[in-house]
C-alpha positions in Angstrom: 73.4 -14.9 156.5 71.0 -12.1 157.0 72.5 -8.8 158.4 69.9 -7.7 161.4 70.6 -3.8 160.8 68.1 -2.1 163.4 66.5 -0.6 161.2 65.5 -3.0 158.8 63.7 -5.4 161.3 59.8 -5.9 161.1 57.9 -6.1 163.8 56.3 -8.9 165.1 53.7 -9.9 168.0 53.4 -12.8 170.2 51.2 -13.5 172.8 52.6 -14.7 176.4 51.1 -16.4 179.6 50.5 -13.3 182.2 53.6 -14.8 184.0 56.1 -14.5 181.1 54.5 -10.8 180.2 55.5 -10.1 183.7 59.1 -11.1 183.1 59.5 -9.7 179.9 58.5 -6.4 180.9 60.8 -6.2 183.5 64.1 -6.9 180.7 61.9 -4.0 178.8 62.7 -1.5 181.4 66.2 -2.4 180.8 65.5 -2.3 177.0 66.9 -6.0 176.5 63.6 -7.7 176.1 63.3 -7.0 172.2 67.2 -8.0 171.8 66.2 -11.4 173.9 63.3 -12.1 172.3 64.9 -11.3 168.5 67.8 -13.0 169.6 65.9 -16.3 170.9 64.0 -16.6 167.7 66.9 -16.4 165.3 68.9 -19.3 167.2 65.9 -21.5 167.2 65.3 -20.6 163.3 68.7 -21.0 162.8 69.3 -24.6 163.6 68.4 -28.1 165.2 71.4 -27.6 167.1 71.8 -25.5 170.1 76.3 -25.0 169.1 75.3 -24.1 165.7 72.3 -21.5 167.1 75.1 -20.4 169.2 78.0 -19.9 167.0 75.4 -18.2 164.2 74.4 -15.8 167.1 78.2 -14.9 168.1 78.7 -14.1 164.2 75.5 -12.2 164.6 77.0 -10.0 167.6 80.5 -9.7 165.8 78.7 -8.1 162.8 77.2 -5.7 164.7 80.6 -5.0 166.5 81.9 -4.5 163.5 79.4 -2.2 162.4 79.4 -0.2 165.5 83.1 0.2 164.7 83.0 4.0 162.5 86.9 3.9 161.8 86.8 0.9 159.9 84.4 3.1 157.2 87.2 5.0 156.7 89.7 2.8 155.2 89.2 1.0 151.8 90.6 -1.3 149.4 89.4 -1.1 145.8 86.3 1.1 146.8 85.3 -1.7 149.1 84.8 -0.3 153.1 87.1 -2.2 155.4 83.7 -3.0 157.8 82.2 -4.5 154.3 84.8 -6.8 153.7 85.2 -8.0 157.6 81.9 -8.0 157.4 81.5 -10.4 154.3 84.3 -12.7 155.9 82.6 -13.2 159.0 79.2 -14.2 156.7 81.2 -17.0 155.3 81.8 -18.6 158.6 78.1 -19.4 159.1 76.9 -22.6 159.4 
């Protein structure tokens, strides 16, 4: 599975009926609209299924936990960062 690092995403435009622009903007003043959007995309990419979409996403969100985590870079086994290996076993769950 593909890490979604910040900032290694592409932009990408779509265009909306004036009533969905409406909502969207107001998640955009609460700076969730890009994460919901992103986030909708990649489960509907990811899968057929909505509980596969689902489980990919919460191994999304547990990567980026993990990441977010800044102890974890400072522990290592055989050079390997202990958020890299987490990481990594968390990638092998996907489905």
């Amino acid at each position: 599975m593909e890490q979604l690092e910040e900032k290694k995403l592409i932009p990408y435009s779509v265009y909306l009926p004036k009533d969905y622009h409406s909502r969207i903007s107001k998640l955009a003043k609460q700076r969730k609209a890009s994460a919901l959007i992103r986030d909708a995309i990649c489960m509907m990419l990811d899968g057929s299924d909505q509980y596969h979409s689902g489980y990919n996403q919460g191994l999304r969100d547990a990567i980026k936990t993990v990441k977010k985590i800044d102890n974890l870079k400072n522990f290592s086994f055989k050079g390997i960062g202990l958020d890299d290996i987490v990481v990594e076993q968390i990638e092998l769950l996907t489905q």
